[in-house]
C-alpha positions in Angstrom: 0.0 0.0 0.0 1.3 3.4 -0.9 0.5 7.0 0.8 0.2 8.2 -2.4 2.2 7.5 -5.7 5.2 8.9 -4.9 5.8 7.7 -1.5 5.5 4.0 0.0 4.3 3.1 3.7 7.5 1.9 4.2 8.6 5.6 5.2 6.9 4.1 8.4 10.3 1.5 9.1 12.8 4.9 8.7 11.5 6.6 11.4 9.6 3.8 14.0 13.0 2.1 14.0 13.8 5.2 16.2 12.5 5.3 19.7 9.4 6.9 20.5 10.1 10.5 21.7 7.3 12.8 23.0 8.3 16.2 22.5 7.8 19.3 20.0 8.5 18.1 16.8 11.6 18.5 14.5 12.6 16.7 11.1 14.2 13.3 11.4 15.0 12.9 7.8 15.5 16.0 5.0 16.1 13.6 2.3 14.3 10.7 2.0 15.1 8.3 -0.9 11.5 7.1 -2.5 13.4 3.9 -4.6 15.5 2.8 -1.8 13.4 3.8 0.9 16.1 4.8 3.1 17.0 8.5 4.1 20.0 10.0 2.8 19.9 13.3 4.6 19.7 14.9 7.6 19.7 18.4 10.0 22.8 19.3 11.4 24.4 17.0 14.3 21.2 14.9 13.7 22.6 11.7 16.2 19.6 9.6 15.5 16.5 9.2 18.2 17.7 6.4 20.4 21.1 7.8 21.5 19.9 11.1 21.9 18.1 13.4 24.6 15.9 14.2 21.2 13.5 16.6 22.6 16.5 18.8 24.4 18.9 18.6 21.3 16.7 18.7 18.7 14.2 21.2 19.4 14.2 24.8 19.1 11.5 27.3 20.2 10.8 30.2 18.9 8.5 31.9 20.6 6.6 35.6 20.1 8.5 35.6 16.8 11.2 37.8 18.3 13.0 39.4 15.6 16.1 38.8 17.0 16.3 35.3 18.5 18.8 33.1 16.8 17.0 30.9 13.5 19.1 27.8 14.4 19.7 26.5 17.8 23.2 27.9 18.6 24.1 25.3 20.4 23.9 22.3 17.8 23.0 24.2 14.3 25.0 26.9 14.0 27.9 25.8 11.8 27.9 23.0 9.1 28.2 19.6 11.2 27.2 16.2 10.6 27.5 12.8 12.2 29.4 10.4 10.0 26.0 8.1 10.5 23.8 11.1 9.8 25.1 12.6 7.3 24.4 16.3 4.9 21.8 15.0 1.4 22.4 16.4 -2.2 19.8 17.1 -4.3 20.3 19.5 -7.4 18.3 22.7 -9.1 15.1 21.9 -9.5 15.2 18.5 -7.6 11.7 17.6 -5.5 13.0 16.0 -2.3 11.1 14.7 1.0 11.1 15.5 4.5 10.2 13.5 7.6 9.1 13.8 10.4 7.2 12.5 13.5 4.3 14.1 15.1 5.3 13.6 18.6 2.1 13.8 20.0 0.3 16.8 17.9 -2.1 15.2 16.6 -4.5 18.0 17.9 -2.8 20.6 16.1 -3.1 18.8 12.6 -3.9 21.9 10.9 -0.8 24.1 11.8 1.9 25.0 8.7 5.1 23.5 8.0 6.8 25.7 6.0 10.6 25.0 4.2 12.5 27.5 3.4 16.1 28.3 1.4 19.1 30.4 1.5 21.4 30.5 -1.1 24.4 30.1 1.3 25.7 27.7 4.1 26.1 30.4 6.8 23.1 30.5 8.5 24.3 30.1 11.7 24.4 33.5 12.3 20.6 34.2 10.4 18.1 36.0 13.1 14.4 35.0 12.8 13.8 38.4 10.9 15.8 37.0 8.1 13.3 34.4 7.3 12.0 36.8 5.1 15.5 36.8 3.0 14.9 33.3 2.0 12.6 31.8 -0.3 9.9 29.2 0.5 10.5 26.3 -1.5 7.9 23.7 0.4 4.5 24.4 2.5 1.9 22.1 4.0 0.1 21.3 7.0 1.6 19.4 9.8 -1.0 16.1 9.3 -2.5 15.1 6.3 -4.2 11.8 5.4 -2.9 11.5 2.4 1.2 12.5 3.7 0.9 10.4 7.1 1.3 6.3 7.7 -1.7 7.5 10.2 -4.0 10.0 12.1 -2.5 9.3 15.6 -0.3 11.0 17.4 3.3 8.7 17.0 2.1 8.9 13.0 5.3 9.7 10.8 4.4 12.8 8.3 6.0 13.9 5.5 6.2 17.1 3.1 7.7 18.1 -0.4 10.2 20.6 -0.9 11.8 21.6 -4.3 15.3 23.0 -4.9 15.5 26.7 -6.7 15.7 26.4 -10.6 19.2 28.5 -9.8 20.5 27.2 -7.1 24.2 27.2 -7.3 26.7 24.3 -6.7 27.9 23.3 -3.4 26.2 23.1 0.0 23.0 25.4 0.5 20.9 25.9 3.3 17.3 25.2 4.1 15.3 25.6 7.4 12.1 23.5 8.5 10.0 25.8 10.6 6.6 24.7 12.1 3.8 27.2 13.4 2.7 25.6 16.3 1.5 28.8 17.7 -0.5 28.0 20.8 0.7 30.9 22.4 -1.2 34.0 21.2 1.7 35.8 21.0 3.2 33.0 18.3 5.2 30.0 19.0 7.2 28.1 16.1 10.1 25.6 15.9 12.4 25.2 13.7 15.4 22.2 12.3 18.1 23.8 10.4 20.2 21.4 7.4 22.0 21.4 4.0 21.7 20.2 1.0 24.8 19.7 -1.3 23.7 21.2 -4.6 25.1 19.4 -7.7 25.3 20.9 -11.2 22.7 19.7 -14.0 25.3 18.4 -16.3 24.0 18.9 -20.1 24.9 16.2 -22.5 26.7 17.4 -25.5 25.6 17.5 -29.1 
């Protein structure tokens, strides 16, 4: 059985093999490999769910949309770093890639956006919330959907489509998952900061 064409149920085995965390909810997977059904990308210092604190290292709150609060957490997503087992995907200009993720326990909150979005560098480290307005959203949907979820409960595995800029240069690039969980008034949203290394579209010669 298939969640829709594209991607098989068997997104299910990538993510379940990881322990069951409840916690805010981050991507586990940024590039997730439809034919081998395997992921082959990450967010930066992913170390898997099992042999991790997940919901201290891998979550990071935003809240009231402060203009100034750090994009990435500081401590684990500042700089370009990756686990040998977890390591950076490649994609390339144009290229339609998935991203995973668990819903930790939301399921209330189907409704709220997912949003991905790119910058056309690999120094986002420093990049302030106000500068999500400086990149460009490649990839937007709602956090649960029948039709890109192995469920409707609230351990179900999700998943979204993001596409690579037509003119996205070569070599590493950075993208940010942001979610609007916003159960505070005053806005709450969470973000996973990774890379993608870009490779040139190599034209065949006449």
């Amino acid at each position: 059985m298939l969640l829709d064409k594209q991607v098989p149920l068997a997104l299910v085995g990538v993510l379940t093999l990881l322990s069951v965390t409840l916690g805010h909810s981050w991507t586990d997977c940024t590039k997730y490999n439809t034919d081998t059904k395997k992921c082959e990308g990450h967010m930066r210092l992913y170390n898997g769910r099992g042999t991790a604190p997940a919901d201290d290292w891998y979550t990071h709150k935003l809240e009231a949309r402060p203009a100034n609060a750090l994009l990435c957490d500081p401590k684990r997503q500042a700089s370009l770093k990756y686990y040998a087992k977890f390591k950076i995907g490649s994609s390339y200009p144009g290229g339609t890639n998935h991203v995973l993720y668990r819903v930790n326990g939301h399921q209330a909150f189907a409704n709220t956006k997912v949003k991905v979005v790119y910058f056309a560098t690999d120094d986002i480290g420093k990049l302030k919330y106000a500068d999500l307005k400086k990149g460009q959203t490649v990839g937007e949907f709602t956090f649960m959907d029948k039709t890109r979820c192995d469920g409707n409960k609230d351990d179900s595995n999700c998943w979204g489509s993001y596409t690579v800029p037509e003119n996205a240069p070569a070599g590493p690039k950075s993208f940010v998952w942001i979610w609007a969980f916003d159960q505070n008034p005053a806005g709450e949203e969470y973000s996973s900061c990774f890379d993608l290394i870009i490779n040139p579209i190599v034209k065949a010669k006449l």
